[in-house]
N, C-alpha and C positions, 0 to 999 in steps of 0.2 A: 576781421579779415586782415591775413599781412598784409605787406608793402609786396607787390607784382614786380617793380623795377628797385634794383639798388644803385647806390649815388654812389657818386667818388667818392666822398669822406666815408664813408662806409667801407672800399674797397680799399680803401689807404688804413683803416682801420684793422683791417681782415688781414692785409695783405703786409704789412708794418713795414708802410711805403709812406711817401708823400701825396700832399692830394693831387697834385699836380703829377705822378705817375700816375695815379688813381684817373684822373680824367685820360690820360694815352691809353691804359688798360681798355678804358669801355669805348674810346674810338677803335681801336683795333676790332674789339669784338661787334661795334656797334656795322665796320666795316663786313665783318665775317657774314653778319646776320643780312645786310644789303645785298650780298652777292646772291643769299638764296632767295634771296626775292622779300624780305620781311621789310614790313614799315620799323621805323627807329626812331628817337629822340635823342635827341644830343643831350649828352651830360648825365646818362642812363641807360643801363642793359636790363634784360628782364635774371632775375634774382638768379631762378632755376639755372638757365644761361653760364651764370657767372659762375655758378657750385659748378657745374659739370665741367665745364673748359679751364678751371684749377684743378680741377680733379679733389675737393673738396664738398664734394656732395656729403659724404656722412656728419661733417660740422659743420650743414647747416641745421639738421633737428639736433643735435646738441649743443648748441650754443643758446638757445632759447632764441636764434635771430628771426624764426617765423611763425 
C-alpha cells in the first residue's frame, strides 16, 4: 500500500524548494483542508491533495511515487 500523506521532504523534493518551504506548503494546504471541515496533521497533507492543488496529478503515476 503507498504512503496516504506526503512529508515536507518529499514536497521540497517534488517541488525543488527547501524543506522548510515544503513545511509552509502543507500548512497552507493543511489550512485549506480545515476550512472544509477535514481533520489534519501537522507536518502532512494527504498525497492525492498535494498532486491536485499543484496541478501535478499526471507525475504522480509517473514518477513511480505511489
Amino acid at each position: 500500500m503507498s504512503k496516504l500523506l506526503i512529508t515536507a521532504a518529499e514536497v521540497a523534493e517534488i517541488m525543488d524548494c527547501s524543506e522548510r518551504h515544503g513545511y509552509k506548503l502543507i500548512q497552507e494546504m493543511n489550512g485549506e483542508l480545515k476550512a472544509k471541515g477535514y481533520i489534519t496533521r501537522a507536518g502532512r497533507v494527504p498525497r492525492k491533495y498535494f498532486f491536485e492543488r499543484t496541478g501535478l496529478s499526471g507525475q504522480e503515476e509517473t514518477n513511480g511515487e505511489v
